[in-house]
C-alpha positions as YAML, in Angstrom:
chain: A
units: angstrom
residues:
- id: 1
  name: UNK
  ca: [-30.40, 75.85, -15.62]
- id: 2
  name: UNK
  ca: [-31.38, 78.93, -13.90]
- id: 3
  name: UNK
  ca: [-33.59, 81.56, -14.43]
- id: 4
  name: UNK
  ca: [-32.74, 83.56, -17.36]
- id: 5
  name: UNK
  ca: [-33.88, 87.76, -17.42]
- id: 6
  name: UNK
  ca: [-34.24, 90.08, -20.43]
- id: 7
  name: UNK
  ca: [-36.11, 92.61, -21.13]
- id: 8
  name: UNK
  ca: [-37.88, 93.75, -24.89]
- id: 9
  name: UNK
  ca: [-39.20, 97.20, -25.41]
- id: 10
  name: UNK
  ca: [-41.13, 98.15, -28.47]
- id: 11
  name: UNK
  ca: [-43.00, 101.80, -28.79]
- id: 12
  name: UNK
  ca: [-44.40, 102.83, -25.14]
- id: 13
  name: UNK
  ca: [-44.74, 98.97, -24.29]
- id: 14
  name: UNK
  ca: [-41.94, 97.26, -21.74]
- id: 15
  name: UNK
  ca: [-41.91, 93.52, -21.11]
- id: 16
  name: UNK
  ca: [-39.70, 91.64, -18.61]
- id: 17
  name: UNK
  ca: [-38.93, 87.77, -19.93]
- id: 18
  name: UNK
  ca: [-37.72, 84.70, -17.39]
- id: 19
  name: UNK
  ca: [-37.44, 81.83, -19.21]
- id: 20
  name: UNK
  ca: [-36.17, 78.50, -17.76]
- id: 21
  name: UNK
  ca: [-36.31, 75.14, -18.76]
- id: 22
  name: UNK
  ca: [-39.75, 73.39, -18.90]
- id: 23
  name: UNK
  ca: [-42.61, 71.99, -20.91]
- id: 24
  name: UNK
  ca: [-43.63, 75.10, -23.05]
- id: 25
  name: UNK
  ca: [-45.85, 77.42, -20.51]
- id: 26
  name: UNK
  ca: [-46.20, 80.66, -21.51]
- id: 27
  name: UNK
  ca: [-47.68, 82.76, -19.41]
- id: 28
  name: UNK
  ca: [-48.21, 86.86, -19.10]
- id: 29
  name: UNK
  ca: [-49.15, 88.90, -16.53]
- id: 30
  name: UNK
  ca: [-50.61, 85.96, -15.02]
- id: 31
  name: UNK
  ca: [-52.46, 84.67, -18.07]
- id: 32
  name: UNK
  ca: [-51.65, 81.96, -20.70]
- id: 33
  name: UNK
  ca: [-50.86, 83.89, -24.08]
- id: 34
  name: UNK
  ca: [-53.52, 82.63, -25.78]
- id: 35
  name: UNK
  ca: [-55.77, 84.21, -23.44]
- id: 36
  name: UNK
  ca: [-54.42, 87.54, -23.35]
- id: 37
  name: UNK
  ca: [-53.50, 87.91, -27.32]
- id: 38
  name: UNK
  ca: [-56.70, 87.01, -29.11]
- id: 39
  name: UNK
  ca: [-56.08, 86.82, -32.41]
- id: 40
  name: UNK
  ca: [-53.34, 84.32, -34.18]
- id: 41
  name: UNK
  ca: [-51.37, 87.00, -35.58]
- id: 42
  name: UNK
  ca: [-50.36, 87.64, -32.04]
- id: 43
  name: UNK
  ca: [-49.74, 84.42, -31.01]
- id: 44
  name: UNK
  ca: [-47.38, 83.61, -33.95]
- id: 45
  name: UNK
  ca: [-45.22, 87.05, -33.16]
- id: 46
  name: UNK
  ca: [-44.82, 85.13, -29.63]
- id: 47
  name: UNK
  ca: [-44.12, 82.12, -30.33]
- id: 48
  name: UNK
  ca: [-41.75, 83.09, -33.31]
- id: 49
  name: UNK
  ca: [-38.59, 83.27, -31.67]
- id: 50
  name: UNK
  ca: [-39.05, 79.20, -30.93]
- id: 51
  name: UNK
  ca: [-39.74, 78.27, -34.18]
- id: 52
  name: UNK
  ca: [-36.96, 79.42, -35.54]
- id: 53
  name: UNK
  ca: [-34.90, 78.04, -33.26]
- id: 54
  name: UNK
  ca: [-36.70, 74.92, -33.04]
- id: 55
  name: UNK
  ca: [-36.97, 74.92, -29.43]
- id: 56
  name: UNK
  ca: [-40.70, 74.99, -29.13]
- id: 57
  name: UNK
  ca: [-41.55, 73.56, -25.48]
- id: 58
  name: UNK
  ca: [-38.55, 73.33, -24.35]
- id: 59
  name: UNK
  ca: [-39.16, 76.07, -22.26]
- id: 60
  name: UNK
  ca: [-41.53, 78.10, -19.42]
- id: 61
  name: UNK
  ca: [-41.59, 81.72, -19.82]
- id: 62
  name: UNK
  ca: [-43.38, 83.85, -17.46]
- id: 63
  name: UNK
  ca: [-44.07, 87.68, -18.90]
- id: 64
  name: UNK
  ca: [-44.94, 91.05, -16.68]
- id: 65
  name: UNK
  ca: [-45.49, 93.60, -20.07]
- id: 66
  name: UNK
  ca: [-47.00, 96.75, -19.52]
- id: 67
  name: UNK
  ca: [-47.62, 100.05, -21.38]
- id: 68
  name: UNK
  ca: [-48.53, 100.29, -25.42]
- id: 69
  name: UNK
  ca: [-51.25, 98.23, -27.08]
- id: 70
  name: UNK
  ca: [-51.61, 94.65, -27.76]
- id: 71
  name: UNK
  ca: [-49.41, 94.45, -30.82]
- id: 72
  name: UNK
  ca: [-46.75, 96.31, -29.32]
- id: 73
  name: UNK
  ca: [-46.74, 94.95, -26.14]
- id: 74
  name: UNK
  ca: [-46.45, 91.18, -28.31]
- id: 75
  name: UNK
  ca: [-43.69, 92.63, -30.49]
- id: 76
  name: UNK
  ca: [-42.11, 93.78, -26.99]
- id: 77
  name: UNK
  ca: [-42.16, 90.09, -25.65]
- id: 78
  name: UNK
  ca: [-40.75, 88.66, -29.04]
- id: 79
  name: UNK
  ca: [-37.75, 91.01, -28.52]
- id: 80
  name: UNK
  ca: [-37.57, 89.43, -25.10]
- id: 81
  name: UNK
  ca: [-37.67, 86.21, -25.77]
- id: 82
  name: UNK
  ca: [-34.99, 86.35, -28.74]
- id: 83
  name: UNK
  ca: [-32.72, 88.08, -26.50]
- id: 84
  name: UNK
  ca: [-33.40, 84.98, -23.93]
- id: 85
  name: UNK
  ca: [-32.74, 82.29, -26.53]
- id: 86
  name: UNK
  ca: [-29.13, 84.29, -27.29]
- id: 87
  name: UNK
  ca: [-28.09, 84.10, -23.56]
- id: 88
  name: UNK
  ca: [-28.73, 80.94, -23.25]
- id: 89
  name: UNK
  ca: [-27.38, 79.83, -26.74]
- id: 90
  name: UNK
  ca: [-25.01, 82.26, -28.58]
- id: 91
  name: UNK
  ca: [-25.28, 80.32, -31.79]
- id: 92
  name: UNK
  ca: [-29.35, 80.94, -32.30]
- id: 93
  name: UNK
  ca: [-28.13, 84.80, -32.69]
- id: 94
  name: UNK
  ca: [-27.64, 84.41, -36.39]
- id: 95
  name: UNK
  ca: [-30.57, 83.00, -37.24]
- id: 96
  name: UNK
  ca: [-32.98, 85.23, -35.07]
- id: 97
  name: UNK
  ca: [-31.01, 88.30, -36.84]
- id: 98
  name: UNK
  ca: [-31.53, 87.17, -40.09]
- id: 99
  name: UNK
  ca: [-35.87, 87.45, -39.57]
- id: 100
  name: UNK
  ca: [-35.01, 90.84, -38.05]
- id: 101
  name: UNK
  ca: [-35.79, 89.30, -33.83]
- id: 102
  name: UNK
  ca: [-32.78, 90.70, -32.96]
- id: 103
  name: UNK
  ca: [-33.38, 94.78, -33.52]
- id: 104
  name: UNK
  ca: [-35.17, 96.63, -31.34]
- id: 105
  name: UNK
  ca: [-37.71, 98.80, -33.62]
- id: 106
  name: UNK
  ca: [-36.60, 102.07, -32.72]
- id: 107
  name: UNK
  ca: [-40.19, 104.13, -33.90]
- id: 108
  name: UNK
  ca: [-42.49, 106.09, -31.74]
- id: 109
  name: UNK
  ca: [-45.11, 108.29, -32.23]
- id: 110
  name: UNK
  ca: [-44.06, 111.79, -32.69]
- id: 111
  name: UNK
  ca: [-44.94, 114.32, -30.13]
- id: 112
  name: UNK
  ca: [-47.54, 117.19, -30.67]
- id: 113
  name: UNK
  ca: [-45.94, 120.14, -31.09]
- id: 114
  name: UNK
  ca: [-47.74, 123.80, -29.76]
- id: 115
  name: UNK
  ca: [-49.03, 126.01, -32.52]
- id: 116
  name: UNK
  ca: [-50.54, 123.17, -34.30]
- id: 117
  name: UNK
  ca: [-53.28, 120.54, -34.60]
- id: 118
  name: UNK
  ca: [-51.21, 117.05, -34.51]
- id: 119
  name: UNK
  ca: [-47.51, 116.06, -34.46]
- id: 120
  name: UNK
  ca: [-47.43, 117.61, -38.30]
- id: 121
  name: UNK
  ca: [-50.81, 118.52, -38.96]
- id: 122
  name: UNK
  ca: [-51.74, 122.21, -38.84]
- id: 123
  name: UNK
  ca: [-54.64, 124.46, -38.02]
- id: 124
  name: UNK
  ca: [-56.70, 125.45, -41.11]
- id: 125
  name: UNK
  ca: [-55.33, 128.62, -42.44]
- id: 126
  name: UNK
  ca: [-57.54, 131.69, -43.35]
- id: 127
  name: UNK
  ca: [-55.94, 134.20, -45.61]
- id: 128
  name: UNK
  ca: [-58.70, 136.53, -44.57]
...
């Protein structure tokens, strides 16, 4: 099996997936997951899109993620990953749709606007 390339985006955060066929490595921006995502809340969000699929270790998946924070940027990767699993096997589509793997999580923070404080907050108001 080749290489297989897709890409998961979740709020300012952008990560690039190749997975091919291995022992179970996963590895981003050079480091094993468990490394760079400390906490198991992380890990899990990683590591869902195998579970469900029961295909845990079955295969090597090397990550470049940038932009966003840490729980984006592991959302971003799950994204990635589920998309990966469909190319290679159209039937796991249901079943990563059904946990909601499949959507791409279309919110972002809302831009400041001029005139005021925040994206919605305003500047105090003084009557006089």
């Amino acid at each position: 099996m080749a290489q297989i390339h897709a890409i998961g985006r979740r709020k300012t955060s952008v990560a690039r997936v190749y997975l091919q066929e291995g022992k179970g490595d996963i590895k981003i921006n050079g480091l094993d997951y468990k490394a760079y995502f400390d906490t198991g809340a992380l890990h899990y969000k990683v590591e869902q899109a195998f579970a469900l699929t029961e295909t845990t270790g079955s295969f090597d998946v090397k990550v470049n993620v940038e932009g966003g924070g840490i729980t984006g940027q592991a959302e971003a990767i799950r994204l990635g990953i589920a998309r990966a699993l469909v190319q290679i096997n159209p039937e796991n589509k249901p079943t990563l749709k059904v946990d909601g793997l499949m959507t791409r999580d279309p919110r972002m923070v809302e831009r400041k606007k001029f005139g005021q404080k925040k994206a919605r907050k305003r500047f105090q108001f003084s009557k006089r």
